[in-house]
N, C-alpha and C positions, 0 to 999 in steps of 0.2 A: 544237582541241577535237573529239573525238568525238562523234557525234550516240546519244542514246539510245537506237536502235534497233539501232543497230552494237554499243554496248556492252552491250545484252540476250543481242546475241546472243554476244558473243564470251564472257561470261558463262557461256550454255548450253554451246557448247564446250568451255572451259576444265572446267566440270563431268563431260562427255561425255568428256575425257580424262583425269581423274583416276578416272570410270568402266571406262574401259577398262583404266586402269594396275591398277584393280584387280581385274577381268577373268583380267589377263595372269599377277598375283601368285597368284588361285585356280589357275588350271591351271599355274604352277611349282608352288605348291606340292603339288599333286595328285599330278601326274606323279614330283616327289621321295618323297612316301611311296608312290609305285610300283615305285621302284627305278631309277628313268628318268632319271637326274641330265641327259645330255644335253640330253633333251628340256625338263627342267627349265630347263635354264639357259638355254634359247633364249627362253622365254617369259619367265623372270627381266631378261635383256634387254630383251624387248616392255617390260614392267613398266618400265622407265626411261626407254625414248622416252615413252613415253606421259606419265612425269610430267614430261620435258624440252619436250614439245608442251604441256603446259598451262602451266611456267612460261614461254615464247616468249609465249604469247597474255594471259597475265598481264603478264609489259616494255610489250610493245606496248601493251596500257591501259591501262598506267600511264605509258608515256611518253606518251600523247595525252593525258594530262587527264582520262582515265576513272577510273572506279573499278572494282576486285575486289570481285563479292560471290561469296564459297564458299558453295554451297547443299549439303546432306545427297546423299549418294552413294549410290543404291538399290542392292540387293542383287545380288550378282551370284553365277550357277549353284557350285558346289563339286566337282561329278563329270563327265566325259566316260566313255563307252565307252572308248576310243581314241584312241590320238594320232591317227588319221584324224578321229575324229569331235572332236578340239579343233582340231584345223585346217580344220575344215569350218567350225568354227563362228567361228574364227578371220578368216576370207575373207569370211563371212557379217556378222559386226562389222565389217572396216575396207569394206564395201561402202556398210552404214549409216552410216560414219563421212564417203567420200568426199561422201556426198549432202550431210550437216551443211555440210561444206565448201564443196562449190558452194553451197549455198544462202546461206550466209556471203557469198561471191563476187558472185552475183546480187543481193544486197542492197547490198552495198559498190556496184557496178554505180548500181545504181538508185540510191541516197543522194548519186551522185558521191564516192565516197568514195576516189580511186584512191590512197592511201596505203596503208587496207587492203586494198588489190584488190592491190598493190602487193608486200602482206605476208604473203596468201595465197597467191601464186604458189607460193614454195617447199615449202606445205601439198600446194597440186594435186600437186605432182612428186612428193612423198614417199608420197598416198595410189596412185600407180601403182603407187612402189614395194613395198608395203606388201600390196595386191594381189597382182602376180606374185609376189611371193617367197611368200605364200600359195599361192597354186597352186599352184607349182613344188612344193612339200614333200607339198601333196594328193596329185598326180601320181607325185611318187614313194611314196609311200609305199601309194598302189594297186597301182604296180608290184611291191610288196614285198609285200602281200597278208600270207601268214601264215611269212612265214620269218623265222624269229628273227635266224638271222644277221643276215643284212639290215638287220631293226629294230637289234639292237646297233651294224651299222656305225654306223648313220643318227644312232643314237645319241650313238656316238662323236664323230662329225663335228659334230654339233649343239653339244656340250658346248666346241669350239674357241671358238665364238661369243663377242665381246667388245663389250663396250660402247664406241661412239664419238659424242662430244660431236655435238650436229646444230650445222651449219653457222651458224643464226641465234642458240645459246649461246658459241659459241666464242670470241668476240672482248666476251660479256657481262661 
């Protein structure tokens, strides 16, 4: 049995990701009535991890004896300047997102809870990755500045992006 405080919180998260999935869903679809399909589709991606990380923390509370409660999903922005500035703010989200995380962590920690500490681990390694692969796009795409080529390649290459099952859905 999961203790009520674990289950508040994994609650808040599971929120917090269905948040962000839908985050990822405004700037696809932004960047799509932009013209920017690539860019589109990368964040159409984001859009699925995010709701594949909330159902992961939904299994997990419901194979412990917790319950799911879905609370209302606040609003979230509709416009960027710039793929720089969606990816700024991109970096800027899963920053906020890793802390939720450790905090999750530190509680699980404190409660003795190491099933979920257990079950967080692969949360930590993914918001690393989740991070650099934010920057790295930041980074390039400063380097690209205002050359359209450029953006079309970046574009291009973006648009390859596919979606893969995360490791804690794959055997669900």
């Amino acid at each position: 049995m999961i203790s009520p405080k674990i289950q508040d919180a994994i609650n808040a998260q599971i929120n917090a990701e269905f948040w962000s999935a839908y985050l990822y869903l405004a700037m696809a679809m932004h960047f799509e009535a932009e013209g920017r399909s690539g860019i589109a589709n990368w964040f159409k991606i984001q859009f699925k991890e995010e709701q594949a990380h909330a159902e992961i923390f939904m299994n997990y509370l419901n194979s412990r004896g917790g319950r799911v409660v879905l609370s209302p999903i606040d609003e979230v922005p509709q416009t960027w300047e710039s793929p720089l500035a969606a990816f700024e703010a991109t970096l800027a989200h899963e920053e906020k997102v890793t802390v939720l995380i450790n905090n999750i962590y530190a509680l699980a920690e404190a409660e003795h809870d190491y099933a979920t500490r257990g079950k967080l681990d692969w949360f930590v390694s993914e918001q690393v990755e989740e991070e650099e692969t934010a920057k790295n796009l930041i980074d390039r795409l400063k380097l690209i500045g205002d050359n359209g080529l450029a953006l079309y390649m970046l574009d291009q290459e973006l648009a390859a992006r596919v979606y893969n099952v995360p490791a804690p859905l794959a055997n669900a």
